[in-house]
N, C-alpha and C positions, 0 to 999 in steps of 0.2 A: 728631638729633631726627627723630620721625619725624611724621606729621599725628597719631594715635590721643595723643600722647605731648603737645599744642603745646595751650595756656592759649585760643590765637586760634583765631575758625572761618575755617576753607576754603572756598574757592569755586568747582566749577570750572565754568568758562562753553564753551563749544562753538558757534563761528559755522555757523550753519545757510545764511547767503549772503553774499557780500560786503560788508566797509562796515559790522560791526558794533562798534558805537559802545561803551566802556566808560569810565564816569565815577567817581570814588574820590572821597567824597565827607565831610569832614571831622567832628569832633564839636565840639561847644564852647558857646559864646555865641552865636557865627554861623555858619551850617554854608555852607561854600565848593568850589569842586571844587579839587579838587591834583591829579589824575593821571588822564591820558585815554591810554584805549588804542584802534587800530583793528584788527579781526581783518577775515581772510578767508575766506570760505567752508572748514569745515575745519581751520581752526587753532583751537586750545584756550586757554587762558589760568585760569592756577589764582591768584586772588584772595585776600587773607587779610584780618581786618576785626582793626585792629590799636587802639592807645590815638590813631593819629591817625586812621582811616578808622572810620566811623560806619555808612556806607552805600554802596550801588553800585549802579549807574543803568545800565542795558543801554538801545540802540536798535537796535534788526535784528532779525531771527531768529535766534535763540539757545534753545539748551538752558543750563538751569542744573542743576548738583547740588551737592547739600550731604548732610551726615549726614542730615538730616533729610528727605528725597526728590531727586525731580526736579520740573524746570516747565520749559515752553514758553514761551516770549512769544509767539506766535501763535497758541495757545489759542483 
């Protein structure tokens, strides 16, 4: 399977400093967190927003890309 090929969107995230914060964040009736991740300055983490993840919640400086561009969180 390849990302161009997957029903789900991608996400990849790039810590810009230590200590960035990543929350996976559920869909439903009541939306709850299920999966936290910590990066460090430098390490990448590629996200997928699936039938349980809804949303995802960054804290730190972070780059984000998706199909659709890039964003900062320190904009």
């Amino acid at each position: 399977m390849t990302l161009e090929n997957s029903s789900s969107e991608y996400v990849v995230i790039k810590a810009l400093e230590n200590g960035v914060t990543i929350i996976g964040l559920t869909r439903g009736k009541d939306t709850k967190f299920h999966h936290s991740e910590k990066l460090d300055k430098g390490e990448v983490m590629i996200a997928q927003f699936t039938e349980h993840t809804s949303a995802i919640k960054i804290r730190g400086k972070a780059q984000i890309i998706t199909r659709h561009g890039q964003v900062s969180t320190f904009e």
